[in-house]
C-alpha positions in Angstrom: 21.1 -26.8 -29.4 23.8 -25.8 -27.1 25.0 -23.0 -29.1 21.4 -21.8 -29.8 21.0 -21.8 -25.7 24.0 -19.8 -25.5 22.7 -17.2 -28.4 19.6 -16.6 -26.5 21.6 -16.1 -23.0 23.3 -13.3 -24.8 20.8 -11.5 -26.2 18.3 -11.8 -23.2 21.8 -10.1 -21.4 21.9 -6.8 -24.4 17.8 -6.9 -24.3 18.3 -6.2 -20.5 21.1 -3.7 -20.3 19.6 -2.0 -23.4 16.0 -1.0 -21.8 18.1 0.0 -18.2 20.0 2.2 -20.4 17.0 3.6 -22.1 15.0 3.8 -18.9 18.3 5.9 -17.2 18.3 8.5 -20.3 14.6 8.3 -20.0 14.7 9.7 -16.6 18.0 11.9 -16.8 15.9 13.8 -19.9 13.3 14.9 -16.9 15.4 15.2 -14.4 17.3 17.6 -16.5 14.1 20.3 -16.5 14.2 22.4 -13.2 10.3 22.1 -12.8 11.2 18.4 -12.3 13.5 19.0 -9.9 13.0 18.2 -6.0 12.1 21.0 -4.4 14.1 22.6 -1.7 13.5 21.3 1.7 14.3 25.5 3.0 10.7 26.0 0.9 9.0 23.0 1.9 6.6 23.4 5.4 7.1 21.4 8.4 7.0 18.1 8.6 4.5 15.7 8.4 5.6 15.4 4.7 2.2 14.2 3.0 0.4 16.7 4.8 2.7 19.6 4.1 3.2 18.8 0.4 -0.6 19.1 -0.1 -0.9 22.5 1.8 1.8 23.3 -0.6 -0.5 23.2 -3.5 -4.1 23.9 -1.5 -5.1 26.9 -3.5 -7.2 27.9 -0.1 -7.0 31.4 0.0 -4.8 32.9 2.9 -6.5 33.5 6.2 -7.1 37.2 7.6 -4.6 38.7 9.1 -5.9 39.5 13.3 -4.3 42.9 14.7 -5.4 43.0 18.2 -5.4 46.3 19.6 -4.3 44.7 22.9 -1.1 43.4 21.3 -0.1 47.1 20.4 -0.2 48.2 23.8 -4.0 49.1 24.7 -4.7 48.2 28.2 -8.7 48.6 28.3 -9.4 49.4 31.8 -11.6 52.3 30.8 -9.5 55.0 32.4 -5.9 54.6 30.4 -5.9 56.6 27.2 -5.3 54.2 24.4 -5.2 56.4 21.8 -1.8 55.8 20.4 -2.1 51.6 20.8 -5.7 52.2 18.7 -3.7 54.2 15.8 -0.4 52.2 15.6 -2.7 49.2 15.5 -4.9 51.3 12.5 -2.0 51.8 10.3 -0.1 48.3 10.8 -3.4 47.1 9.5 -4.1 49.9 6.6 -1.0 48.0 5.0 -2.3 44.5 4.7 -5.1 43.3 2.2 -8.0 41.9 4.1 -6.7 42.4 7.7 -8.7 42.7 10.7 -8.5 45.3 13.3 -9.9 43.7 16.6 -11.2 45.3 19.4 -11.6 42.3 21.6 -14.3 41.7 24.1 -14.7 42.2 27.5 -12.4 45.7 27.7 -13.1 48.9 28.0 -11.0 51.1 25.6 -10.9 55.2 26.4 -10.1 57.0 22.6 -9.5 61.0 22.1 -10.6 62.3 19.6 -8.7 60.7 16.7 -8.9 60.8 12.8 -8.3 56.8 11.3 -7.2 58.0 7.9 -6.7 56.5 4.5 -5.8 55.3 2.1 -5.8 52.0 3.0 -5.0 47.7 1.3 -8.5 47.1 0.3 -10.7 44.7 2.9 -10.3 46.2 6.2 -12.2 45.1 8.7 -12.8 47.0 12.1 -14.1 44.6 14.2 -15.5 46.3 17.4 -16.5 43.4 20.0 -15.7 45.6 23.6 -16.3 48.7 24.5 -14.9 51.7 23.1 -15.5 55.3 25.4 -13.9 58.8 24.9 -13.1 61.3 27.9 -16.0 62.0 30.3 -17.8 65.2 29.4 -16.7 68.6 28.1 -14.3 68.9 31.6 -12.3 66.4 29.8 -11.7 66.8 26.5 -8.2 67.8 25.5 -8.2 71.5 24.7 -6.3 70.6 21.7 -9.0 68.4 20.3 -11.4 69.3 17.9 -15.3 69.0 19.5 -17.1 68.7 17.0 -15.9 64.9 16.5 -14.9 61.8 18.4 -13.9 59.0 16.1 -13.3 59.7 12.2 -12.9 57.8 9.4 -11.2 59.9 6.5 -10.5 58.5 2.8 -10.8 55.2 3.4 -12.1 52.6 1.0 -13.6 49.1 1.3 -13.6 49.4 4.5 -16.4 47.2 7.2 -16.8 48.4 10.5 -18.5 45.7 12.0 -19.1 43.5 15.4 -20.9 42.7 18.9 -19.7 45.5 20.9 -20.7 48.8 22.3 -19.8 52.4 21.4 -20.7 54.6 24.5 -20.5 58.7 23.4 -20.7 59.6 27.2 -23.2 62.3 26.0 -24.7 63.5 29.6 -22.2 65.8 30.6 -22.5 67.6 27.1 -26.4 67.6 26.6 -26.2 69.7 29.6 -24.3 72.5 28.1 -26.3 75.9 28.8 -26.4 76.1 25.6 -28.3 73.1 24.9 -32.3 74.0 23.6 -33.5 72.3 26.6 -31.8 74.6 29.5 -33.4 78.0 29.3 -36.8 79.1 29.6 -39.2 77.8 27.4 -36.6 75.8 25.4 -34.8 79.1 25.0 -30.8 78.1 24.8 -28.4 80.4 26.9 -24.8 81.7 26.2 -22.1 79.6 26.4 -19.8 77.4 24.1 -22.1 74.9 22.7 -19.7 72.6 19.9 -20.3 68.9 20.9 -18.8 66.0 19.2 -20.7 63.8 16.6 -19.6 60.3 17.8 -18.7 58.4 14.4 -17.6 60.3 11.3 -17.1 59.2 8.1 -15.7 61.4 5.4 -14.8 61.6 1.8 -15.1 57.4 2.0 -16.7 54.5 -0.5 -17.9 51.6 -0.3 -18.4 51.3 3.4 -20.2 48.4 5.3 -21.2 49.0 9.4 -22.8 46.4 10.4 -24.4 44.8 13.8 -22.9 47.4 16.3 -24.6 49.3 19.1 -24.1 52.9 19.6 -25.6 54.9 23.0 -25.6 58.2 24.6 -23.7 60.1 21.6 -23.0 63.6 22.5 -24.8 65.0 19.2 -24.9 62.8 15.8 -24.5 59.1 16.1 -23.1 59.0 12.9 -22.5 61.0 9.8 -21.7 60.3 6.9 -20.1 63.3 4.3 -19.4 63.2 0.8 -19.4 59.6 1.0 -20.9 57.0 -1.4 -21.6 53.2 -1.5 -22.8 52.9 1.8 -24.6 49.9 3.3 -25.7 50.5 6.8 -27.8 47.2 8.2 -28.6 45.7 12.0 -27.3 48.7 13.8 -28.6 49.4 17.5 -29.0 53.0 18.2 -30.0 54.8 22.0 -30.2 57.9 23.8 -32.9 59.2 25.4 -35.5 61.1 24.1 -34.5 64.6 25.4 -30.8 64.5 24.2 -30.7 67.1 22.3 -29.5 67.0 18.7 -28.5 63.2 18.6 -29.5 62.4 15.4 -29.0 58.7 14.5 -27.9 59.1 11.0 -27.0 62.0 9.6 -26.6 62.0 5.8 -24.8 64.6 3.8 -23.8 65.0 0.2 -23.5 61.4 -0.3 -25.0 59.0 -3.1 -25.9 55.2 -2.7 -26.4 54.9 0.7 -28.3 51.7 2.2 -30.1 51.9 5.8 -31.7 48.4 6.6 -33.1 46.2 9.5 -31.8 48.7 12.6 -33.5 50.3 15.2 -33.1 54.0 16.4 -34.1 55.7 19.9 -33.3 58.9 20.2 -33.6 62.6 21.1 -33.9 64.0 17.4 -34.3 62.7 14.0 -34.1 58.5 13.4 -32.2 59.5 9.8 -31.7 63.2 9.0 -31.4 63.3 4.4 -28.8 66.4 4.1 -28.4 68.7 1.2 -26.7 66.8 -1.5 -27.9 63.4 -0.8 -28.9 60.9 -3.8 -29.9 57.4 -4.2 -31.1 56.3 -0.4 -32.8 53.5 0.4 -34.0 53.0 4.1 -35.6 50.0 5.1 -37.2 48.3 8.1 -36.3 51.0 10.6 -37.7 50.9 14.2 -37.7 54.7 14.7 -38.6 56.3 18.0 -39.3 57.7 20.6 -37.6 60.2 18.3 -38.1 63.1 15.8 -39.0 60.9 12.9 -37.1 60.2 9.5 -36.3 63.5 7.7 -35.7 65.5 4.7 -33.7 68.3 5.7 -33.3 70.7 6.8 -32.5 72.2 3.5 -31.7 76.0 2.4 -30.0 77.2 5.5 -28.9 80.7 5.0 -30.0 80.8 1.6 -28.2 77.7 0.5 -28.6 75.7 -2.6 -29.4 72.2 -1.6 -30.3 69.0 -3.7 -31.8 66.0 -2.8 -33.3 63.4 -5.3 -34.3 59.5 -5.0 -35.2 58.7 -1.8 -37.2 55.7 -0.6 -38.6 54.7 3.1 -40.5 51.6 3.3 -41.7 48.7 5.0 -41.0 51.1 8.5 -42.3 51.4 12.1 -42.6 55.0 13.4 -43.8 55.5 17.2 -44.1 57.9 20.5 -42.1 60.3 17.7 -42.6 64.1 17.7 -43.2 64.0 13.5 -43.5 60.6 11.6 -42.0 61.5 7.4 -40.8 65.0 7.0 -39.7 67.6 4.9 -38.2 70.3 6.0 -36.3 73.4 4.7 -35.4 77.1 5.8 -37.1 79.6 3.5 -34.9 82.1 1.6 -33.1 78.3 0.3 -32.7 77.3 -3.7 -32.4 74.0 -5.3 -35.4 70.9 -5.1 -36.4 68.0 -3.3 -37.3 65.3 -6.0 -38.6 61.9 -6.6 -39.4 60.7 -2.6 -41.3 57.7 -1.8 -42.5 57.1 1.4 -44.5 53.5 1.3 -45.6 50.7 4.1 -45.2 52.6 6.9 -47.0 52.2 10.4 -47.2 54.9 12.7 -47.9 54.7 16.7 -48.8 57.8 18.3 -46.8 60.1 16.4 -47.5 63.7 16.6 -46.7 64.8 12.8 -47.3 61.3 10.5 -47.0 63.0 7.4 -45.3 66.7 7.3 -43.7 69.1 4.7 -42.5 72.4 6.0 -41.1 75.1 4.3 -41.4 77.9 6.8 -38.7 75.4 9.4 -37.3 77.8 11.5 -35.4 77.7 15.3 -36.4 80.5 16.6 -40.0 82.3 16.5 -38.3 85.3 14.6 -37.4 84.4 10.6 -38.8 86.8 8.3 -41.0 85.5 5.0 -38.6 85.0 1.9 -39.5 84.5 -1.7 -37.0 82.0 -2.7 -38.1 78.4 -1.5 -36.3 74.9 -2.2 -38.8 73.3 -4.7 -40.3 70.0 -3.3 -41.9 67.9 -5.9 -42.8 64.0 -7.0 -43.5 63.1 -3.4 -45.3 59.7 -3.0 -47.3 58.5 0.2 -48.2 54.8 0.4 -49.7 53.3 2.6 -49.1 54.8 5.3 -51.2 53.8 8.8 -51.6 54.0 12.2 -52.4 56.6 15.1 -51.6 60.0 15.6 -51.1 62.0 18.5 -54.0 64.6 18.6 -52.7 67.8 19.5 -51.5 67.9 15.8 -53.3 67.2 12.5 -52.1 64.0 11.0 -51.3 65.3 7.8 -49.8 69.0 7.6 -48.4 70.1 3.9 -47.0 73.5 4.7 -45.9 74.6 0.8 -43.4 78.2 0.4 -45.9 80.8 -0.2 -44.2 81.8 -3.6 -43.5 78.1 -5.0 -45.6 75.5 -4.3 -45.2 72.3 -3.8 -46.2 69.4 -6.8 -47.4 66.5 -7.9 -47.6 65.1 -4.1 -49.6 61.8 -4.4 -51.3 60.3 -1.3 -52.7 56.1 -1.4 -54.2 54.1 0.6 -53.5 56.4 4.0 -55.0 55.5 7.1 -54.4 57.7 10.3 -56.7 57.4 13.4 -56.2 59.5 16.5 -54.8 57.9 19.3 -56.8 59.2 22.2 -60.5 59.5 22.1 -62.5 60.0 19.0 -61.5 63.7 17.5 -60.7 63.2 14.1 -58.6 66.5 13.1 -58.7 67.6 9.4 -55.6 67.9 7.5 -53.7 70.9 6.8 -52.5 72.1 3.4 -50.9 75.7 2.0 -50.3 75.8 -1.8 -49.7 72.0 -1.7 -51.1 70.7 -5.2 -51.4 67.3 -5.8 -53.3 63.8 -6.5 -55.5 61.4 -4.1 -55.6 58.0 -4.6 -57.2 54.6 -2.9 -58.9 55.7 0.5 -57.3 58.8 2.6 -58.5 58.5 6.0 -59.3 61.4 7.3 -60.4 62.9 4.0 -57.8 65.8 2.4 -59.8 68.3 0.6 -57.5 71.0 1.0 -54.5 69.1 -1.3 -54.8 71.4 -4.9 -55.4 69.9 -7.9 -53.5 70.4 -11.2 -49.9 71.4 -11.8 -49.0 75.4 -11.6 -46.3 75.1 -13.9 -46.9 78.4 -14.8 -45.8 79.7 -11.7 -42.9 78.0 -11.6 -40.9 79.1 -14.8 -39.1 82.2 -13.0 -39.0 81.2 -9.6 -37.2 78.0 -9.6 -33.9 77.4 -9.6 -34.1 74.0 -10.3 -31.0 71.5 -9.6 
């Protein structure tokens, strides 16, 4: 018995250094692999350890990188020029993905005229929340700078300019120009340089986003966007009075896919102005007005060649607006104005709901021309309200030589505003189809389709 105790002690003793050994080579064998290996405290985050080690491995994406324009010198007291601090801070920022430009609140930042140029990381965010100014009036302006633009955006994709502040063009001291329509006699303009900055430029760009800002007192244009496409414009806050002359809201130019939503526009000329060019807009839920309306044009300046095809406004409030929809080109122009659908839109006391005119002209002296842009598929739906009676509420004013076609009218109701004259619609070689109720009745809108008369006139796009 005694010597099978002392058998069993012994191999109890090998059974136990045995699985140590094993257990050692078990764990030098892992050990061994470097993606077993402790990592470096140099690349491990401060301490507390549990919590560091876990942001380690969070996959949560990076947060935004903040460039405030204050931190590159911009003072904001409205009177320093912070020019330089605004374009240092511009191209720190082009060079990171996703960063954020911030203009913070509660300054007021004075900018030259300055180009913000591409190409930039993709992301960028210009977040406006102050108040951004340019010099005071024409007096001002650097002679160096150009005046036709204030703030330009130029190559730049993926860019959002975005946020809760103001943009204030300072426009008085240039709507007062002599040579501004509303200084001479009988809106006559007199001599005198007359170039005037547009306030917000955007140029050769994609797949823009401007969002939520507001935007006053522009010198001319509010914005304008050239040979730009993948727009989205939404919940932008537009004002200058309604006798400051040539401030568009929108101005659109040889661009494609451009998105207009849920803003509201006061101002002295058109809410949105469609340029030659322009393809693929979609405005939507626009407060327009006091203004001159949404337009079409003007297209064919100079005999130009201009283009314009699918174009949508809908679900839209027009009011105390000198023309309500328009078309509008120069005569002597080429090219067409195609596919255009104007739908659920409610005028107040506009003076021109519903207008094509193809005799547009400045002055009281352009001559008749043969050639005429070619205006075609144009859709009115449901379009309603009151009109201002010194004008008739629908006026279709077709080139003598090339008429306009297939314009469809449904379900239009336009009542005057003031007393109970109902004014009879105007047409000239308009031809066309009537659909659903037209109130007042159109009896001068053509029927058929002169095709015929087309074949050597056009010169289609």
């Amino acid at each position: 018995m005694k010597v099978l105790r002392i058998f069993f002690l012994v191999l109890n003793i090998f059974l136990i250094f045995s699985e140590t050994s094993v257990q050692c080579r078990f764990l030098d064998f892992f050990t061994e692999d470097p993606s077993f290996r402790k990592l470096s405290e140099i690349s491990l985050p401060p301490s507390p350890a549990p919590q560091a080690a876990a942001a380690y491995f969070d996959s949560t994406p990076i947060p935004r990188a903040i460039l405030d324009v204050v931190s590159f010198g911009a003072v904001g007291d409205g009177v320093t020029d912070d020019t330089q601090a605004f374009k240092t801070a511009w191209d720190a920022a082009c060079q990171i993905e996703s960063a954020t430009l911030l203009v913070p609140k509660h300054y007021t930042f004075m900018i030259q005229s300055t180009i913000f140029t591409g190409p930039c990381k993709s992301g960028l965010t210009f977040q406006i929340d102050g108040t951004v100014i340019p010099p005071d009036g024409p007096d001002s302006w650097p002679k160096a700078n150009s005046r036709r633009q204030w703030l330009v955006f130029y190559r730049i994709n993926d860019l959002s300019l975005q946020g809760n502040g103001v943009i204030d063009g300072k426009g008085e001291k240039w709507w007062d120009l002599p040579c501004k329509p509303h200084k001479g006699v009988n809106g006559t303009t007199l001599p005198g340089p007359c170039d005037s900055p547009v306030a917000l430029r955007f140029f050769m760009s994609s797949n823009l986003t401007v969002k939520g800002l507001r935007i006053k007192n522009s010198p001319q244009f509010h914005f304008r966007f050239d040979k730009c496409q993948d727009v989205h414009i939404d919940s932008l806050y537009i004002k200058s009075p309604a006798l400051s002359p040539n401030t568009d809201g929108i101005h659109i130019e040889n661009s494609i896919n451009v998105k207009i939503y849920n803003s509201v526009v006061y101002n002295g000329d058109d809410c949105v102005s469609i340029g030659a060019g322009s393809h693929d807009v979609d405005i939507r839920n626009i407060t327009c007005g006091p203004s001159h309306g949404i337009s079409i044009g003007s297209l064919g300046i100079r005999n130009s060649r201009a283009c314009v095809s699918n174009i949508a406004v809908t679900d839209s409030v027009i009011k105390y607006s000198t023309n309500g929809v328009r078309i509008k080109t120069w005569q002597g122009g080429s090219g067409s104005v195609s596919k255009v659908t104007f739908k659920n839109i409610h005028m107040d006391t506009v003076r021109n709901p519903i207008i094509i005119d193809q005799y547009y002209c400045e002055t009281k002296g352009c001559a008749n021309q043969t050639s005429a842009v070619y205006i075609s598929d144009v859709e009115y739906t449901s379009i309603t309200g009151t009109y201002d009676v010194r004008s008739p509420p629908m006026h279709l004013a077709c080139s003598n030589s090339i008429p306009c076609t297939n314009l469809t009218l449904s379900d239009v109701k336009l009542f005057p505003a003031q007393g109970q004259k109902m004014l009879e619609p105007f047409c000239w070689n308009a031809y066309g189809d009537l659909q659903a109720l037209i109130v007042p009745p159109i009896y001068c809108l053509l029927e058929g389709n002169p095709l015929a008369l087309l074949e050597n006139s056009v010169n289609l796009c």
